[in-house]
FIVEX-422142 format. One line per 4 residues: their letters; for each residue x, y, z of N, C-alpha, C, O, CB. Coordinates in steps of 0.001 Angstrom, whole numbers, plus 500000, padded with zeros to 6 digits. Glycine has a CB too. Layout:
// FIVEX-422142
A	X:Y:Z:X:Y:Z:X:Y:Z:X:Y:Z:X:Y:Z  ... .
***
This chain:
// FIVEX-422142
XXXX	891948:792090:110162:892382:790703:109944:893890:790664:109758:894424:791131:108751:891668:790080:108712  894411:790225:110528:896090:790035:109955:896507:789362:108934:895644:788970:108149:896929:789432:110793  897291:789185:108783:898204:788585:107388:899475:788654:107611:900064:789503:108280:898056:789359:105995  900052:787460:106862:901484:786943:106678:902194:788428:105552:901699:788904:104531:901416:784982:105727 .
XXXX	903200:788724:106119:904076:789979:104816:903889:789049:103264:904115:787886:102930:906514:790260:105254  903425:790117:102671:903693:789668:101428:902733:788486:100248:902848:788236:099048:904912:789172:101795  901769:787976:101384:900638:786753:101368:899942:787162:101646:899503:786660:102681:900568:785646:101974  898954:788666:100996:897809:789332:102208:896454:788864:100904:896544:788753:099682:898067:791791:102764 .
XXXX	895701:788747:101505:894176:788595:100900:893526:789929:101230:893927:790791:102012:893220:787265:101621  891951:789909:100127:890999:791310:100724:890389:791190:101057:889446:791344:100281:890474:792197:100319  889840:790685:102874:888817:790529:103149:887468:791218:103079:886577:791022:103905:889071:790326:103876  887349:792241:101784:886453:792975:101815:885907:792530:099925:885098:793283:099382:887039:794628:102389 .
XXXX	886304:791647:099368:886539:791412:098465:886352:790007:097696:887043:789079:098117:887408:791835:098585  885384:789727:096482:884938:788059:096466:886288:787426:095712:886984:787992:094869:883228:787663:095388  886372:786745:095993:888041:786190:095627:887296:784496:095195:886143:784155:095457:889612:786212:097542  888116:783840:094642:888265:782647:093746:889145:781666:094323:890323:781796:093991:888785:783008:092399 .
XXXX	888804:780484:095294:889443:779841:095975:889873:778554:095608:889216:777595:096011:888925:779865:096879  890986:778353:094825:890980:776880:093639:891643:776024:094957:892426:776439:095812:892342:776959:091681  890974:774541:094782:890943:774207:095789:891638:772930:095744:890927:772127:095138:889792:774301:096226  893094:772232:096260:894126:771191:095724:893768:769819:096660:894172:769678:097814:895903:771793:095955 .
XXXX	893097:769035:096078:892965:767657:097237:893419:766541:096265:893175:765445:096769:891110:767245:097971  894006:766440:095026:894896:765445:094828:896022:765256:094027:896651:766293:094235:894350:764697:094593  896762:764498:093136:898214:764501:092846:898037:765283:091409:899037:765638:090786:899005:762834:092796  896389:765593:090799:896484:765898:089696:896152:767976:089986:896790:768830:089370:895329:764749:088738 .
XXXX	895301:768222:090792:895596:769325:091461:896612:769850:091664:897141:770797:091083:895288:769307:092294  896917:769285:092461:898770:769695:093253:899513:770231:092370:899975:771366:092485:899879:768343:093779  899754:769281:091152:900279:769178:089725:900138:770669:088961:901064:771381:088575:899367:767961:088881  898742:770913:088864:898484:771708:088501:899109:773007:089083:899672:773886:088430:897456:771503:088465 .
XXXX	898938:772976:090232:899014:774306:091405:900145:774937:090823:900283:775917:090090:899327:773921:093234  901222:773795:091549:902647:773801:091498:903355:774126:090016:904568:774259:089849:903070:772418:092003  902484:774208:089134:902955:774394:087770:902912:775756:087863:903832:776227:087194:902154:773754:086567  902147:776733:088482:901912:778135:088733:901272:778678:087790:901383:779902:087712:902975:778859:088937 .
XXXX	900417:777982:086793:898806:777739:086201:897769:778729:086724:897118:779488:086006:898184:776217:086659  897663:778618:088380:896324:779118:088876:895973:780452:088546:894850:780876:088273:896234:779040:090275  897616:781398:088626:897522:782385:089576:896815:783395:088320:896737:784619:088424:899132:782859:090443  896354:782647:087193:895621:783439:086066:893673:783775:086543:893063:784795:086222:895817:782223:084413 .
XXXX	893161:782742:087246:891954:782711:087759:891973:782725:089504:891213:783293:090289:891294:781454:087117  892872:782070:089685:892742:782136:091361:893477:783410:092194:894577:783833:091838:893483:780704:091988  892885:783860:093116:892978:784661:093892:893782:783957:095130:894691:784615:095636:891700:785199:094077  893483:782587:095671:894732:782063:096437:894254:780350:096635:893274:780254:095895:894995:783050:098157 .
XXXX	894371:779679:096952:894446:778185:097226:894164:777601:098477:894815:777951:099461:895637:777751:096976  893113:776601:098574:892930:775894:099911:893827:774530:099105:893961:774246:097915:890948:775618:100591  894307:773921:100302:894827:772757:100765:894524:772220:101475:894681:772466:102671:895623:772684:101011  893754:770909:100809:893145:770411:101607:894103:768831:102394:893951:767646:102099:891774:770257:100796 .
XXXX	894867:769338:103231:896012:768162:103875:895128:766928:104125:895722:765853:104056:896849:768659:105534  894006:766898:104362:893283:765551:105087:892958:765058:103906:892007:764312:104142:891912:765686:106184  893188:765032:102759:893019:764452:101321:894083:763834:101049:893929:762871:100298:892774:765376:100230  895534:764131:101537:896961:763332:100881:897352:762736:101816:897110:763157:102947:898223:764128:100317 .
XXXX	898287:761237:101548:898168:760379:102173:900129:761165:103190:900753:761063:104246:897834:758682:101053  900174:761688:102160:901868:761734:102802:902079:763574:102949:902505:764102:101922:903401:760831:101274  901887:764226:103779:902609:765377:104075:903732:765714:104680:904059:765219:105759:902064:765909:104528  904738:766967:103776:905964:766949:104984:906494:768411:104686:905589:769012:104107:907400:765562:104781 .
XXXX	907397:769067:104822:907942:770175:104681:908497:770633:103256:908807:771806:103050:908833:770151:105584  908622:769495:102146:909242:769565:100782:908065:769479:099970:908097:769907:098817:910334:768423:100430  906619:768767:100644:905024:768868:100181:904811:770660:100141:904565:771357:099156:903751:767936:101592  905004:771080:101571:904594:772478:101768:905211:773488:101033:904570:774506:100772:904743:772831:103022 .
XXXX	906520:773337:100610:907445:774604:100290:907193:774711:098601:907159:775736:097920:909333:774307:100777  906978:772839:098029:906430:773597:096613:905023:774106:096307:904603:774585:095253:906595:772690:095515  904344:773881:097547:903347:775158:097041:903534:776002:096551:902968:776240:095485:902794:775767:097648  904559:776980:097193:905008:778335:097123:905407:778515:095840:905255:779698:095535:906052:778687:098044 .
XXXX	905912:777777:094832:905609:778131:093305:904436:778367:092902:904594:778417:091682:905945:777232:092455  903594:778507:093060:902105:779147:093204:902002:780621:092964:901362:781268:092135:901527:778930:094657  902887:780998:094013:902685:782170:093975:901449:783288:094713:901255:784504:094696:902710:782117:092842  900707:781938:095414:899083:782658:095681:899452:782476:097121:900342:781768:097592:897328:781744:095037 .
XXXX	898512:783327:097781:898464:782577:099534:897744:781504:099604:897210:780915:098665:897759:783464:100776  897723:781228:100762:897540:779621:100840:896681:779362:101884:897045:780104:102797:898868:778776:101096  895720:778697:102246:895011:778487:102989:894567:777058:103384:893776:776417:102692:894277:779169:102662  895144:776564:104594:895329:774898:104631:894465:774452:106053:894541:774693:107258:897271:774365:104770 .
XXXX	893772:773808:105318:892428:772902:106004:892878:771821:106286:893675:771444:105427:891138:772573:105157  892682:770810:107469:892505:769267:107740:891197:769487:108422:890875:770110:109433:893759:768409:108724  890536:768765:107532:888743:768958:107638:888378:767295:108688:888575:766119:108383:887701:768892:105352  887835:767874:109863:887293:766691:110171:886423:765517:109773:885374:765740:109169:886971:766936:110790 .
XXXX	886782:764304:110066:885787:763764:109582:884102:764075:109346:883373:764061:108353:885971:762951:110145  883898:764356:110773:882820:764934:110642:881848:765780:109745:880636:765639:109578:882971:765294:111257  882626:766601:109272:882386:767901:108466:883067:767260:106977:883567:768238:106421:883310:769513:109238  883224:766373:106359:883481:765758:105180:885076:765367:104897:885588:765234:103786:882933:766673:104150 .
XXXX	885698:765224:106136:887260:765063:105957:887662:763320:105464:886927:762346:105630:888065:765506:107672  888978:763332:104862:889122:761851:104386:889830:761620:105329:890102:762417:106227:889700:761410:103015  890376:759978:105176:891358:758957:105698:891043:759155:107390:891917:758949:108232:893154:759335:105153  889586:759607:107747:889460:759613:109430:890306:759934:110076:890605:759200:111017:889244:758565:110063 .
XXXX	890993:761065:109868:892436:761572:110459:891717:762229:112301:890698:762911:112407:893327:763303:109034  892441:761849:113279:891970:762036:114554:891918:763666:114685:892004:764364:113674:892927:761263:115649  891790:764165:115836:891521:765568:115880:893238:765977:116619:893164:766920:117407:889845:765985:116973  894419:765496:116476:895588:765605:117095:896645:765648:115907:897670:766319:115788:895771:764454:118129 .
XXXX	896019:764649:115016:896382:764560:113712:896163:765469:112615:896939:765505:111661:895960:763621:113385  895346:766058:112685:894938:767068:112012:895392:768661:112402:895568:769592:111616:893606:766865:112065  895532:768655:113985:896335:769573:114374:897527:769497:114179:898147:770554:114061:896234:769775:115374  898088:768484:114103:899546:768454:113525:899749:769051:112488:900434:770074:112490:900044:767303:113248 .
XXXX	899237:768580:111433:899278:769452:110059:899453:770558:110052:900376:771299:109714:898325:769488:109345  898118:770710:110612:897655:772501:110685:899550:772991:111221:900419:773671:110677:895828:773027:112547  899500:772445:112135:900868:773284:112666:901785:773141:112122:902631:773873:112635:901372:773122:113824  902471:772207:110744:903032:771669:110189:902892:772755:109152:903885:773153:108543:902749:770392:110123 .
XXXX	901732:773229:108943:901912:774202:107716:901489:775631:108205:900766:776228:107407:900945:773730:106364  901767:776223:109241:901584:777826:109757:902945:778448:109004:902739:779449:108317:901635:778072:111795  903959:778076:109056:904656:778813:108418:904867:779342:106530:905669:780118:106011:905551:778258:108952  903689:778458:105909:903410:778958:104583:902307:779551:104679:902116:780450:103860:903361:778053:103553 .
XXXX	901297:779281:105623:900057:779723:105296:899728:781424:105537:900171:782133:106440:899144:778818:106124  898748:781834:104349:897964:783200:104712:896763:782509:105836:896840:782960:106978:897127:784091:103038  895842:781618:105620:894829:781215:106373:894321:779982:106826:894238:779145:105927:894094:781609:105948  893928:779582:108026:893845:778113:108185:892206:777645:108723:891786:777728:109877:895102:777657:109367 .
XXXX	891812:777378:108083:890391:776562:108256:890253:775845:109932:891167:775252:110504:890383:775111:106919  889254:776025:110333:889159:775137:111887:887960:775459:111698:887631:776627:111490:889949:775555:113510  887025:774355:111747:885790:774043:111961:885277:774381:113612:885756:773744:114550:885708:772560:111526  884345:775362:113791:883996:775911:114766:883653:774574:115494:882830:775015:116297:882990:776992:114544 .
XXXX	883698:773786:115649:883009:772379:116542:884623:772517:117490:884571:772385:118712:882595:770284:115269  885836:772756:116876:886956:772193:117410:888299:773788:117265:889516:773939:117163:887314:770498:116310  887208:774533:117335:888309:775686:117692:888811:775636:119224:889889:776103:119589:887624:777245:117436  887909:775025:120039:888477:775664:121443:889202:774229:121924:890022:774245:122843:887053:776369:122727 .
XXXX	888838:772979:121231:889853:772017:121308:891157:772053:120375:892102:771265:120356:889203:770841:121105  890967:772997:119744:892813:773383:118914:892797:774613:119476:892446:775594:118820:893149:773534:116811  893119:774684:120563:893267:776395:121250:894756:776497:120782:895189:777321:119977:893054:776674:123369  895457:775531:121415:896905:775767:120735:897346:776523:119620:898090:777476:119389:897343:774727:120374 .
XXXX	896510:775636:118940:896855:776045:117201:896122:776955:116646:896266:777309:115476:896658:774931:116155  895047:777536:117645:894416:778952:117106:895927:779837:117718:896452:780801:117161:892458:779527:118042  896316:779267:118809:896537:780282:119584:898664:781023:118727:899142:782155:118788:896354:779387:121651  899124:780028:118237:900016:780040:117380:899528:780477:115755:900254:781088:114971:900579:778721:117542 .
XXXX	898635:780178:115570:898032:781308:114040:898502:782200:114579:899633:782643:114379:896285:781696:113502  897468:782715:115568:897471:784195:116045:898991:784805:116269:899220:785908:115773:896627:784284:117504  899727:784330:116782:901249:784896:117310:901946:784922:115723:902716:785851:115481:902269:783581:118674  901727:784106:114865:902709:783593:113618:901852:784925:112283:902404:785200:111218:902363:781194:113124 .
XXXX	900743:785422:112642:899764:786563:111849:899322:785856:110557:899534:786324:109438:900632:788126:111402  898616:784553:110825:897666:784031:110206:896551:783994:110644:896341:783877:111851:897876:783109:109938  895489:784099:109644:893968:784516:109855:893348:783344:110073:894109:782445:109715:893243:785269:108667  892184:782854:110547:891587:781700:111091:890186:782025:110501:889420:782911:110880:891711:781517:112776 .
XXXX	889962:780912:109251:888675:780620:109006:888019:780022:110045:888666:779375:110869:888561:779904:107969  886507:780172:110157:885978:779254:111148:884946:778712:110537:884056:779458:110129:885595:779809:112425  884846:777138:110327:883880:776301:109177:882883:775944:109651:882901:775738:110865:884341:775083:108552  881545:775715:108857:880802:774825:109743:880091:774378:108518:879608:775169:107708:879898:775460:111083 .
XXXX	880022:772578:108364:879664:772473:107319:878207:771060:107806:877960:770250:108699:881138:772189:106257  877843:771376:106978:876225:770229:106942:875527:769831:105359:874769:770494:104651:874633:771270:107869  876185:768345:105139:876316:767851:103802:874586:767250:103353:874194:766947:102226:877665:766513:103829  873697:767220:104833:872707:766316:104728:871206:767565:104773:870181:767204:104194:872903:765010:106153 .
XXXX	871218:768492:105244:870227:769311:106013:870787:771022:106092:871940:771407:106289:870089:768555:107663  869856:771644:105923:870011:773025:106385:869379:773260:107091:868177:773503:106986:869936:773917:105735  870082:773247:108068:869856:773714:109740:869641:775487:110021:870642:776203:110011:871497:773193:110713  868642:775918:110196:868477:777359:110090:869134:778090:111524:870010:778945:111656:866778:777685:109877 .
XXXX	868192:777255:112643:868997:777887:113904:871034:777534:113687:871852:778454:113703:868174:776840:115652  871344:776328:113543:872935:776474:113695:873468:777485:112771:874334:778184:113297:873719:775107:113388  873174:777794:111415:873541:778378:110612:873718:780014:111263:874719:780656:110945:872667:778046:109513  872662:780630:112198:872604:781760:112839:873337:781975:113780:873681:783114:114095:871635:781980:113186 .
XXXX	873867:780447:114663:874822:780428:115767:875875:780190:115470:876668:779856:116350:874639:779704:116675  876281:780270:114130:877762:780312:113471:877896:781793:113319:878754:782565:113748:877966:779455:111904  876865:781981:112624:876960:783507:112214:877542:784427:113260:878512:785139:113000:875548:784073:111882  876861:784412:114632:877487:785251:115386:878550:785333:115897:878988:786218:116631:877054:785403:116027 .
XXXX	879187:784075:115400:880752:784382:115795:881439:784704:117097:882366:785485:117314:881110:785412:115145  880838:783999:117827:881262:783758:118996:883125:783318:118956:884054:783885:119530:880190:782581:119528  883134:782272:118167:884680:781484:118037:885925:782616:117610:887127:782356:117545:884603:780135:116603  885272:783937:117343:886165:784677:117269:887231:784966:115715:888091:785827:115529:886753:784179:118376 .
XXXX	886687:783756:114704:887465:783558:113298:887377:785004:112813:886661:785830:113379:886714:782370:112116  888037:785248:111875:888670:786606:111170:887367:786033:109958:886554:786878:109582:890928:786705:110605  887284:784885:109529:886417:784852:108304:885593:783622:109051:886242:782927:109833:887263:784532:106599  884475:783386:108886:883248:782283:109009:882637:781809:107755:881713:782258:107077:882042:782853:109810 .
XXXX	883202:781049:107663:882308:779605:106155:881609:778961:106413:881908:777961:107066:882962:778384:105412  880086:779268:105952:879104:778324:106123:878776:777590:105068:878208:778120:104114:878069:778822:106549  879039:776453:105075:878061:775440:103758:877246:774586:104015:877359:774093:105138:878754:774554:102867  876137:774071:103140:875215:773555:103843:874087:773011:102632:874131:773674:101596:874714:774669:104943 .
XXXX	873173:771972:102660:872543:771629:102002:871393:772599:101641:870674:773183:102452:872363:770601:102410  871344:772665:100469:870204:773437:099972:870126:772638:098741:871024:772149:098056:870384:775102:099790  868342:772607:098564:867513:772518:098201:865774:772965:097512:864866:772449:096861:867853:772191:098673  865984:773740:097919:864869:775045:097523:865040:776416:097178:865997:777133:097469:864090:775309:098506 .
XXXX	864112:776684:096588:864012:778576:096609:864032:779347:097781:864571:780407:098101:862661:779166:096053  863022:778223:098548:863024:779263:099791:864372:779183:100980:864731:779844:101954:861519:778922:100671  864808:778044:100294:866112:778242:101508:867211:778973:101015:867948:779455:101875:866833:776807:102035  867533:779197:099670:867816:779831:098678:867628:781488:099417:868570:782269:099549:866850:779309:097372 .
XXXX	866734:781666:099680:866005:783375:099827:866574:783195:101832:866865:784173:102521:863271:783544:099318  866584:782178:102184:867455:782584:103957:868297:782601:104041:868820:783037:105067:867493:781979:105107  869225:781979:102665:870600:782271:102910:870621:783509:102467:871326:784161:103237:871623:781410:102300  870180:784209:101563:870672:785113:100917:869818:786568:102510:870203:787697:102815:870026:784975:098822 .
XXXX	869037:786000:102878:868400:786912:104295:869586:786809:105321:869733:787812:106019:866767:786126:105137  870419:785814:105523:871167:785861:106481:872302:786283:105683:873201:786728:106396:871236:784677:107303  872453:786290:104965:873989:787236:104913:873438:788707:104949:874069:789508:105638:875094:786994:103241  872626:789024:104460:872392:790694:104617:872466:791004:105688:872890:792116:106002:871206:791322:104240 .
XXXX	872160:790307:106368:871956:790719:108144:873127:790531:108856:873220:790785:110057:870842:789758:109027  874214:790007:108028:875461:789962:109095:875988:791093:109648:875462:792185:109433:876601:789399:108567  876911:790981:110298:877427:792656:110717:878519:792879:109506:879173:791968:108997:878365:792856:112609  878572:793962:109225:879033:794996:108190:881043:794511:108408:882051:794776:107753:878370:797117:108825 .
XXXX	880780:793759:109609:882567:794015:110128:882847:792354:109954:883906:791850:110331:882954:794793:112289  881921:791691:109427:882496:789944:109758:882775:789940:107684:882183:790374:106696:880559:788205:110785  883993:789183:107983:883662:788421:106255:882748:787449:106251:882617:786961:107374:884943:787594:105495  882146:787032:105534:881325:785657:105349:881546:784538:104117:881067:784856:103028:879874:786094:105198 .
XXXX	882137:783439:104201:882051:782583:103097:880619:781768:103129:880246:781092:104087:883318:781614:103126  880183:781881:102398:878496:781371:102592:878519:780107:100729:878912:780373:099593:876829:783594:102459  878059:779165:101174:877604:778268:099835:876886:777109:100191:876918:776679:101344:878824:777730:098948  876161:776503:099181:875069:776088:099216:875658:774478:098432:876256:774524:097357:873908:777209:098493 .
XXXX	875406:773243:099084:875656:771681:098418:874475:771260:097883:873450:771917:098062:876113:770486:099464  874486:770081:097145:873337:769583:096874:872290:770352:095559:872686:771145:094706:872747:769599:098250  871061:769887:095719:870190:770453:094629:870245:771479:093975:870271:771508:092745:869229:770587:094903  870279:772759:094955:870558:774145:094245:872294:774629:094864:872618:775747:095265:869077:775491:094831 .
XXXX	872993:773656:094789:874425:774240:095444:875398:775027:094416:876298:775830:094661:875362:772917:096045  874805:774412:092902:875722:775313:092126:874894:776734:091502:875441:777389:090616:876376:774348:090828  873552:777134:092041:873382:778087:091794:873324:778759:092884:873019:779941:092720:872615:778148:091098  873608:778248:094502:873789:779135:095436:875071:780299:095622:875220:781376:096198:873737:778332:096406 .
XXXX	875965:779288:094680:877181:779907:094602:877763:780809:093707:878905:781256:093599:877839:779164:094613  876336:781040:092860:876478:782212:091587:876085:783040:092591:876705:784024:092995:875471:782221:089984  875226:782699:092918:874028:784068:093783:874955:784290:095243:874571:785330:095779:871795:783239:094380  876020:783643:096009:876451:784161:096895:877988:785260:096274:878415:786169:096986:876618:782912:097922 .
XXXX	878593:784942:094933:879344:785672:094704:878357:787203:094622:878757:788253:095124:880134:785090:093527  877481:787113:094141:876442:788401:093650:876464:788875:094837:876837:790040:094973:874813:788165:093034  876011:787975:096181:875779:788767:097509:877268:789149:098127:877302:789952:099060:874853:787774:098668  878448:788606:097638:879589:789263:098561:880249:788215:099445:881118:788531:100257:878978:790436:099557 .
XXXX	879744:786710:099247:880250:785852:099978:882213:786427:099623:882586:786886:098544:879544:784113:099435  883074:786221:100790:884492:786478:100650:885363:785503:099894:886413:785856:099356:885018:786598:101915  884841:784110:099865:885382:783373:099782:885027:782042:098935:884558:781118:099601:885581:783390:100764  885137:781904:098023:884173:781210:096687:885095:779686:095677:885776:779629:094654:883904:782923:095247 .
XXXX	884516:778528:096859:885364:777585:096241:885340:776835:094977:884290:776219:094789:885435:776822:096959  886408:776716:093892:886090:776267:092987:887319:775115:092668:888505:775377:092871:885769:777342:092110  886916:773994:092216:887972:772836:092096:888655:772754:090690:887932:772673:089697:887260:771405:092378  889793:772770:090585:890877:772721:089423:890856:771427:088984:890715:771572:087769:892367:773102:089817 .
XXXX	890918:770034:089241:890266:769013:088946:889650:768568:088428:889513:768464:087209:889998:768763:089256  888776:767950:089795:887753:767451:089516:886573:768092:091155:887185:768611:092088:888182:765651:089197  885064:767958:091256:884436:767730:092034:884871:767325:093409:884892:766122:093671:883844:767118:091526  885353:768538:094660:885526:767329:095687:884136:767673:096819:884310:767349:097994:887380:767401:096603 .
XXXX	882816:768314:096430:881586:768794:097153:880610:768816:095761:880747:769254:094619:881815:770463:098059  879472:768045:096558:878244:768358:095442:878147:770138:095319:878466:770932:096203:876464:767598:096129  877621:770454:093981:877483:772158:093697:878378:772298:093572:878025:773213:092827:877021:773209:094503  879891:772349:093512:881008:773104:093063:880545:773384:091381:879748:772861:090601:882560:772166:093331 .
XXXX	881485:774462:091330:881622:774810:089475:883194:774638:089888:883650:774490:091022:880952:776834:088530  883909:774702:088609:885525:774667:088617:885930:776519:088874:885281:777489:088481:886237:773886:086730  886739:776498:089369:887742:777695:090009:887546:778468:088483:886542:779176:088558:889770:777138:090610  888065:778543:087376:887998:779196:086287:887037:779834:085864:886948:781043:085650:888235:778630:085556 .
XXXX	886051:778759:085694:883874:779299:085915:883921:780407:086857:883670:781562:086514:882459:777806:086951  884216:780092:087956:883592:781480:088921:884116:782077:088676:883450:783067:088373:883489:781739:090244  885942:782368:088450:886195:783554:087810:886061:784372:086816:886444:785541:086807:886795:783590:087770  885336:783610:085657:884982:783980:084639:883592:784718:085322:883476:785942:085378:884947:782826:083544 .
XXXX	882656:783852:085783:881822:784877:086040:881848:786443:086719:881432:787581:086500:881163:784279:086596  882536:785765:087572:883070:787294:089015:883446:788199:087734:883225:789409:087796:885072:786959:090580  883892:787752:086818:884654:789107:085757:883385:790073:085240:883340:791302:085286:885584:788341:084004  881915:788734:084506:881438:788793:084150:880345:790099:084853:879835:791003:084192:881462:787698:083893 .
XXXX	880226:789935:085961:879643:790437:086975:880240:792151:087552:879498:792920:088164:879832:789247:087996  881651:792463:087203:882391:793849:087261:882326:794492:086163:882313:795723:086164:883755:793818:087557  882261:793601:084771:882217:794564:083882:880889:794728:083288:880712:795643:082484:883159:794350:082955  880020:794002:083577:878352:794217:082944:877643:795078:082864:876528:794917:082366:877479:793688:083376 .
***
């Protein structure tokens, strides 16, 4: 997986992803607060009404890498930002970022902007999210990773034990060489996400805030647990 000098993540490794979608977040970030529980920061750009280059650079009092999403509508994004608009961003912020989110629906329509990650040695999450249903076949045709992402995030409605026991069947079965961010919304979403740190999910979102996905716990919780879980 490549990486930006100096901004590297462990993709072999469950990390704590505090996650900034508004002015009281940001606030927080930028105070350089996180870097006690968080391992590095999503930004979520399709949440703020105003982005620009003096938005992006005080991230970097942070101190963490950075990982910046414009989430389609589709997949739970705000203010209906178009799919040109959202690539803008994205490209608007390659030069801070360790990693950039692209929802596998629209990797090969942002070829561009995969294709400039790649040259600039930023890593490309590839998302696929389902707020209503857990879809068993799509969930498997993400998995294989066709789109080529360095990391694959699946989230998805859960509701049961037994869907509970396929997520936790499909990550065992991934290949040994993919990272996987795997979590669970809805009914059982905040205990999918105890049980996917246990399984090795890479990538484990938690909000500094407030709630911006049913099932979140706050960024601090999971790290407290993840601690809980190395030294037991």
């Amino acid at each position: 997986m490549s990486q930006p000098p100096g901004k590297s993540i462990d993709p072999t490794s469950s990390l704590i992803v505090g996650i900034v979608t508004d002015p009281s977040s940001f606030e927080f970030a930028t105070s350089g607060g996180c870097a006690d529980f968080c391992h590095l920061l999503e930004v979520r750009l399709d949440a703020f009404k105003s982005v620009d280059v003096n938005f992006l650079k005080s991230l970097e009092v942070s101190g963490l890498p950075l990982l910046f999403t414009a989430r389609d509508p589709l997949e739970g994004g705000l203010h209906d930002l178009s799919s040109d608009q959202r690539e803008q961003l994205l490209l608007l912020a390659l030069p801070f970022a360790t990693l950039v989110d692209i929802e596998i629906r629209n990797m090969e329509k942002m070829n561009a902007l995969v294709a400039k990650a790649r040259r600039s040695n930023v890593s490309i999450v590839g998302s696929f999210h389902d707020f209503e249903t857990f879809p068993s076949e799509a969930i498997q045709n993400v998995l294989r990773n066709d789109s080529g992402a360095d990391i694959v995030k699946v989230a998805v409605h859960v509701e049961s034990e037994e869907q509970l026991a396929e997520l936790e069947a499909v990550f065992a079965a991934r290949s040994s060489s993919l990272p996987i961010a795997i979590m669970g919304m809805g009914p059982k979403g905040r205990e999918s996400r105890l049980r996917a740190l246990r399984w090795g999910s890479v990538l484990n979102y938690g909000y500094l805030g407030k709630p911006n996905a049913p099932g979140q716990w706050s960024a601090r919780e999971l790290r407290t647990y993840l601690e809980g879980m190395t030294t037991g």
